[in-house]
C-alpha positions in Angstrom: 33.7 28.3 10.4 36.4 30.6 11.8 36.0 33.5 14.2 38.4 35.9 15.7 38.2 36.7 19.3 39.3 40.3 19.1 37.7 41.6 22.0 39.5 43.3 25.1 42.9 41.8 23.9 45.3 42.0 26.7 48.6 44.7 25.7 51.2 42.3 24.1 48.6 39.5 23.0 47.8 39.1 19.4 44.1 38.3 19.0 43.9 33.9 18.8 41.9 32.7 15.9 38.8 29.8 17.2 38.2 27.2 14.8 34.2 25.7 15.4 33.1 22.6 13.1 30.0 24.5 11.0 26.8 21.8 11.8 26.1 20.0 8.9 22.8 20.9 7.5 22.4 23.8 10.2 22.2 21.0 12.7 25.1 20.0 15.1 26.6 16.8 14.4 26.3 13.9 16.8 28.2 11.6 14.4 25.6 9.5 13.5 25.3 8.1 10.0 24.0 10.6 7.2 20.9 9.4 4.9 23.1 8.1 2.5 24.8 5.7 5.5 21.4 5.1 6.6 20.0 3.9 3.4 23.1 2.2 2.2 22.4 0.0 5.7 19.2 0.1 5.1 19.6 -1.7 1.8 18.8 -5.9 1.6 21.3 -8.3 1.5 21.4 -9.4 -1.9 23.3 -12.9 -1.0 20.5 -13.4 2.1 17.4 -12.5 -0.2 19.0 -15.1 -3.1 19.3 -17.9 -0.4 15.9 -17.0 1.1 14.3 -17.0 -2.3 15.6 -20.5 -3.0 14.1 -21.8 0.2 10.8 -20.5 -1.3 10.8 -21.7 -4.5 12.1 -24.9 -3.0 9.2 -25.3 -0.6 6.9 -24.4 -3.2 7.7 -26.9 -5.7 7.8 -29.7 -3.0 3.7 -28.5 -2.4 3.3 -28.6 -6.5 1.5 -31.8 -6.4 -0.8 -30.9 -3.9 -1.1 -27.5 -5.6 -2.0 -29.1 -8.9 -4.5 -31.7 -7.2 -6.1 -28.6 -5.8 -6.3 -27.1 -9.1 -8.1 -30.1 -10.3 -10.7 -30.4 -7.8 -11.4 -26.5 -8.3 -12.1 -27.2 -12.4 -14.0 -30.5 -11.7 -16.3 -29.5 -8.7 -18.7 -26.6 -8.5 -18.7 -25.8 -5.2 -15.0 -25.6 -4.9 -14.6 -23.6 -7.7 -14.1 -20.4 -5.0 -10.7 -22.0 -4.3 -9.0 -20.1 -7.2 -10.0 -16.8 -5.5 -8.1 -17.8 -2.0 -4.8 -17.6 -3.3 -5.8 -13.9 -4.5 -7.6 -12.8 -0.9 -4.6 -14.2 1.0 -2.1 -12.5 -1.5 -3.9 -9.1 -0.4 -3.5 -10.0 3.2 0.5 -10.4 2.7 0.3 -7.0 0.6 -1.6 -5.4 3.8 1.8 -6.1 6.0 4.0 -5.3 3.5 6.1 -3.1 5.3 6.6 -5.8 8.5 7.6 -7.8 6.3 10.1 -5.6 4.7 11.4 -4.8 7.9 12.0 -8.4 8.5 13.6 -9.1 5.2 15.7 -6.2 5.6 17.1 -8.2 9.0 17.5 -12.2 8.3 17.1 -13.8 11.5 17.1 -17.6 10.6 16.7 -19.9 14.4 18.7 -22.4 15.4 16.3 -25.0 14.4 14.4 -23.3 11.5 16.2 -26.0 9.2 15.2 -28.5 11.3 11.5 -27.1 11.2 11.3 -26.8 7.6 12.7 -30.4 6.8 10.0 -31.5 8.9 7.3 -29.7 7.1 8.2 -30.6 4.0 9.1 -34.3 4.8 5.4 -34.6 6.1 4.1 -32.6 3.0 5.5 -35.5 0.2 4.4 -37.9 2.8 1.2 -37.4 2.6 1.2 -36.5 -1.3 2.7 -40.2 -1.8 0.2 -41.4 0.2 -2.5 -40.4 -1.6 -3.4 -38.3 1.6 -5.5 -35.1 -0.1 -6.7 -33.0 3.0 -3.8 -33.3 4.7 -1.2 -32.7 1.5 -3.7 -29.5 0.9 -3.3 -28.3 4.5 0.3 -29.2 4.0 0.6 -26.2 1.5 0.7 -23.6 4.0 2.9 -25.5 6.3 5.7 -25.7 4.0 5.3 -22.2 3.4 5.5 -21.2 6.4 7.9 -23.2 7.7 10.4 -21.9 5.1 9.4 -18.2 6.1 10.2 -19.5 9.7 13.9 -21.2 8.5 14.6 -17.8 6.8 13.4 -15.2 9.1 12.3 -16.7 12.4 9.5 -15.3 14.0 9.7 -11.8 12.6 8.8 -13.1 9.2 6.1 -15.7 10.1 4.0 -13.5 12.1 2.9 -10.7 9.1 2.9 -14.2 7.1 0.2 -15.5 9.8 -3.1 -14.8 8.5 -2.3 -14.7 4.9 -1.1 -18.4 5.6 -3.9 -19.6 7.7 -6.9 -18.0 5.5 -4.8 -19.6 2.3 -6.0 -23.2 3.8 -9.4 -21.9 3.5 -8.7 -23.5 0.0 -8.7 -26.8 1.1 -11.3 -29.4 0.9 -12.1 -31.2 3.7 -11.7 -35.2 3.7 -14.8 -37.3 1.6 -15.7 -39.1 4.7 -16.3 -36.2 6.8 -17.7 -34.2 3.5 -19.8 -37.4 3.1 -21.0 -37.6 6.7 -22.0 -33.7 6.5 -23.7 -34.1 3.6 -25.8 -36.5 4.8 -27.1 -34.8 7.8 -26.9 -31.4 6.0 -29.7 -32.8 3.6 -31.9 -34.6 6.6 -32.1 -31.4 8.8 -32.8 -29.0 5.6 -36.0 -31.3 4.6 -37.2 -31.9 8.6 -36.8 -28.4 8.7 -39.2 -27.3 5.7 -41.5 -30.2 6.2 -42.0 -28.6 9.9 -42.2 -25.2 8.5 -44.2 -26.6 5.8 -46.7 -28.4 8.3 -47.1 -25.4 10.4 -48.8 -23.2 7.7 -51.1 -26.1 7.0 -49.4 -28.0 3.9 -49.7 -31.2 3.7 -46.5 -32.3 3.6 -44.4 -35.3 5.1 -40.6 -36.7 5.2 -39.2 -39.9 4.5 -35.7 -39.6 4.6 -34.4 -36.6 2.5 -37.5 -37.3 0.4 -40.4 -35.1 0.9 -43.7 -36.4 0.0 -46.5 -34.4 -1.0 -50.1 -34.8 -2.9 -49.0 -37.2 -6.1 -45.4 -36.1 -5.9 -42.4 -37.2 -4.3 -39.2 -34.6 -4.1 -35.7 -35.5 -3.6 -33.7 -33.2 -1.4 -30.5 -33.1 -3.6 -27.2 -32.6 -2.3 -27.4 -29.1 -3.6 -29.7 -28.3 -0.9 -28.2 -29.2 2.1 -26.4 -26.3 2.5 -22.8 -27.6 1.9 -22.0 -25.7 -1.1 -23.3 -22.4 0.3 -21.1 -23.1 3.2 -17.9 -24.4 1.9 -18.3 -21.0 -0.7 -19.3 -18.7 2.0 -16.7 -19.6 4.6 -14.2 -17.8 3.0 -16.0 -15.0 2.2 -17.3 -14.5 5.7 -13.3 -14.5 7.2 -12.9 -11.9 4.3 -16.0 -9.4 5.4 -14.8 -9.7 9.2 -11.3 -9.2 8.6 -12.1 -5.8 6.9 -15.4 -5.0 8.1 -15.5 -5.7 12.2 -12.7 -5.4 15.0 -12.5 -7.5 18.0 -12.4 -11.4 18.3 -16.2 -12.0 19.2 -17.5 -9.9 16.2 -15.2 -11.3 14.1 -16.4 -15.1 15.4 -19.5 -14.0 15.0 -19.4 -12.9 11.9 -17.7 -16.3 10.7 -20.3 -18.4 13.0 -23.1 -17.2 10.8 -22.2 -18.8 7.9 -24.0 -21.6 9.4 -27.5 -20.4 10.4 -27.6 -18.4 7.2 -26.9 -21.1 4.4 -29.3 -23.7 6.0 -32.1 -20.9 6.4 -31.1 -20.1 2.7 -31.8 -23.7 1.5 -34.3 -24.2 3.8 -36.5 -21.3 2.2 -35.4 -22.7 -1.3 -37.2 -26.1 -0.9 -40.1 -24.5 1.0 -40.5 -22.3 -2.7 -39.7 -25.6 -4.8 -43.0 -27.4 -2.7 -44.9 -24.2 -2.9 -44.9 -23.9 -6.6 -45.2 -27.7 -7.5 -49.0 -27.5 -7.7 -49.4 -24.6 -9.8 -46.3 -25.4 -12.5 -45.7 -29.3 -12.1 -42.7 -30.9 -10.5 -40.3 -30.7 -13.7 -40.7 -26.6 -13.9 -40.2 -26.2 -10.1 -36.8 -28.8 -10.0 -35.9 -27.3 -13.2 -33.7 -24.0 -13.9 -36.1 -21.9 -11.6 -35.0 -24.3 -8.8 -31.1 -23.1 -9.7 -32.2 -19.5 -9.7 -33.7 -20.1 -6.1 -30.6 -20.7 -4.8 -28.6 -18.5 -6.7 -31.2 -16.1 -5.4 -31.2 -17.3 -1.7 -27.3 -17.5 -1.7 -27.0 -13.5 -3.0 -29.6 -13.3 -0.2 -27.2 -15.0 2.6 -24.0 -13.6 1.6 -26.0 -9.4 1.6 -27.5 -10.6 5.5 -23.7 -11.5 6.6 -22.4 -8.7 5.3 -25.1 -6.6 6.5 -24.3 -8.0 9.6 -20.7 -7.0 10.1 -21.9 -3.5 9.1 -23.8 -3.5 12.1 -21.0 -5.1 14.6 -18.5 -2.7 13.2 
């Protein structure tokens, strides 16, 4: 803009012309970048993103085998047929910090050792696959994963990655011994349980083992009842309902610790029924496909009280 400073002009003088920088967009300039600069550094790395995204799909296919043993277990077993539907909940998670993430993207910040880390991680991961090693090869899934986010963004990609990481080995089973040994006691506290129950209200009733012996019938606890299915399936969906339904550490924890309490008093109640009605429809009719239904029924029952619950902590 140019303005003539014409007033009082001293005899002799000729009025002097000002020249003032017109603001650009009616605002003064400070010389910092327009929107277009700012986007255009704003934009990703294309040659960064390329070399992060074959780091990924690296790490993934050294977890294939374990991700494909997963896959079996998941068609083969009932009660780790949930496992399908972690991947999906954790994807969610990941979408939920989507824009920490880009952030982080947008700004590669690979360590000094994140190589290191990742060779590590995926050096133990086709250990344990060779080996023949399925807990740990499963738990090694999200390890690898991580540990590449970590080589190609340090910590400002691996935290928003966090959660979505850790509830993704939610997936994995735990190792037969340990499954074996829980089972086991699962299925001899669920029938001292009823029997006690049971006995209290006047049935005659008694336990031998995981058997439970009544008037000229003897039931089998199954492995069904112990509980281990409705925990193994409800686990995940507990961390799900006090992620999104609670805030604060101890009502989240106790939302997650209630899995517990709930599944055995769900199974508990289901072979209480099964004894109940043995005298009025006979012991094939109770064990049969109304036995499924009762803990179909009790299960639908567990997972409404938990969620009920973390209503109420909210």
């Amino acid at each position: 803009m140019v303005a003539w400073v014409a007033s009082r002009p001293h005899p002799g003088v000729a009025p002097r012309r000002v020249e003032r920088h017109s603001p650009i967009g009616g605002r003064l300039s400070t010389g910092s970048p327009t929107t277009a600069d700012s986007g255009a550094a704003r934009s990703f790395d294309r040659g960064a993103l390329a070399l992060a995204a074959a780091i990924f799909a690296l790490a993934l296919g050294v977890a294939l085998p374990a991700i494909l043993g997963l896959r079996f277990l998941f068609e083969r077993i009932e009660y780790y047929g949930h496992g399908f539907l972690v991947p999906l909940v954790a994807g969610y998670l990941a979408w939920g910090k989507h824009r920490e993430i880009r952030q982080a993207l947008l700004r590669l910040e690979p360590p000094r050792w994140g190589a290191l880390v990742a060779l590590a991680a995926g050096t133990f991961e086709l250990c344990m696959i060779v080996g023949d090693v399925g807990f740990l090869a499963g738990i090694g899934i999200p390890l690898v994963i991580g540990s590449a986010a970590y080589a190609v963004g340090g910590v400002r990609l691996l935290r928003p990655l966090a959660l979505p990481l850790a509830f993704l080995a939610l997936m994995v089973p735990p190792p037969r011994f340990v499954l074996y040994e829980i089972l086991f006691r699962l299925k001899l506290l669920v029938t001292r349980t009823a029997v006690e129950l049971l006995q209290a209200v006047g049935t005659p009733v008694l336990a031998e083992g995981n058997q439970i012996v009544i008037p000229n019938h003897t039931l089998f606890v199954a492995d069904a009842c112990s509980g281990l299915t409705s925990i193994v399936t409800m686990l995940p969906i507990a961390c799900t309902v006090a992620y999104f339904l609670t805030r604060g550490v101890w009502r989240r924890a106790l939302v997650v610790a209630s899995v517990l309490p709930l599944a055995l008093g769900a199974n508990v109640l289901r072979v209480i029924l099964t004894v109940k009605l043995v005298p009025w429809i006979g012991i094939e009719a109770a064990q049969g496909s109304l036995h499924q239904s009762f803990g179909v029924a009790t299960y639908a029952v567990g997972t409404l009280a938990m969620v009920g619950m973390a209503r109420c902590l909210r």
